[in-house]
N, C-alpha and C positions, 0 to 999 in steps of 0.2 A: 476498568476494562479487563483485566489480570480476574477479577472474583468474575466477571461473565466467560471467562475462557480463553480471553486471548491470550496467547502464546509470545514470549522475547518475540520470533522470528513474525509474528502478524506488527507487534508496535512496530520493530525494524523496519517492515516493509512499510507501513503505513508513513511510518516516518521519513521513510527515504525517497516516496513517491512525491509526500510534499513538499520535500524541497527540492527536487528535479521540476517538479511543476513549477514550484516558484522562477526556480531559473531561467524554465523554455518562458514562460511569460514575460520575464526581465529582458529576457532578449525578444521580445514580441512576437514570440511563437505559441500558437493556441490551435491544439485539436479541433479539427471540424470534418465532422462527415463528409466524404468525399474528397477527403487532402491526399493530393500524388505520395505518391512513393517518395518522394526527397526530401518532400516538407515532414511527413511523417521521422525520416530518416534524422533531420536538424533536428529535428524536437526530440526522438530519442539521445541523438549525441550533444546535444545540453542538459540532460537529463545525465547521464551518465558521463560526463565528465568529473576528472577529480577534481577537492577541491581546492582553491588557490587560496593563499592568505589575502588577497585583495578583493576577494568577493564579497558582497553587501552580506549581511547575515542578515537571515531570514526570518522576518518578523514574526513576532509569536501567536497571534492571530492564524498563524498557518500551520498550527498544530493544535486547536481547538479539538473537545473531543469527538463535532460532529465533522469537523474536516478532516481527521484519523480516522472516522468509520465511514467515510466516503474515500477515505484511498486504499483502504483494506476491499471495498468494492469491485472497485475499478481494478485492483489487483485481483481477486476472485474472478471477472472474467476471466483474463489474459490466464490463471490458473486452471479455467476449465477450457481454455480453447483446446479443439478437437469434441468437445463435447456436443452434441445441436442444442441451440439456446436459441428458442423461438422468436421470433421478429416482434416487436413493442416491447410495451412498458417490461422492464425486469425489476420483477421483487426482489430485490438486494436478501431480505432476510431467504427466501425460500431456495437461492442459489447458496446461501451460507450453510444453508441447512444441506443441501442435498450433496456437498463436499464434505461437509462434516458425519454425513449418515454411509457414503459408500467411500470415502477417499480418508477417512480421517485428519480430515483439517485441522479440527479442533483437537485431537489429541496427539499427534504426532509432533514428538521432539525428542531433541539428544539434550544428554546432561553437557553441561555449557556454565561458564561463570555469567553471573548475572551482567547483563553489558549496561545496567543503570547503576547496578551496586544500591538497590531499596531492601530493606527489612525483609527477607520472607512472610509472607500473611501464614496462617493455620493452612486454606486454599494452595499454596502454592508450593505447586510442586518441580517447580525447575531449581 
């Protein structure tokens, strides 16, 4: 993901989405069109809670790499809100693109220690 362009800060967010999802689902909370304002609000504050040392850890199926570029998604919305994102289907790649082409998604970063601590590649430049 690193040789296609992802960025610390995209794995971070991907990574962080998937285990606040796994949470709100542990606790039987699941996004659905049309959720009030509270249900939305629970599911954000299991999402963002810290973590405890009694919490289930988070099976590794839940960081596969097609379930990291489905939360890098879903993050890329809530990144472009304010933007108009027209009603149906959304091409995942064609919003990645058009945040990458006027917002610099894909290239914007600060130097940072690496937070996996892997080999630098040739490609990489954090």
């Amino acid at each position: 993901m690193r040789q296609e362009g992802w960025r610390d800060w995209h794995l971070l967010t991907a990574i962080a989405n998937a285990v606040g999802n796994h949470r709100a689902q542990q606790q039987g909370l699941r996004p659905a069109p049309g959720d009030s304002r509270e249900h939305r609000a629970r599911i954000l504050a299991a999402m963002q809670a810290p973590e405890r040392p009694d919490d289930p850890p988070v099976p590794g199926q839940a960081f596969t790499e097609h379930a990291l570029r489905s939360h890098l998604t879903v993050a890329a919305v809530s990144t472009a809100h304010g933007l108009a994102i027209r009603p149906g289907p959304l091409d995942p790649q064609a919003l990645l693109s058009v945040l990458g082409d006027r917002y610099s998604y894909w290239t914007d970063e600060i130097e940072h220690t690496d937070p996996f601590d892997w080999p630098a590649t040739q490609d990489d430049t954090t």
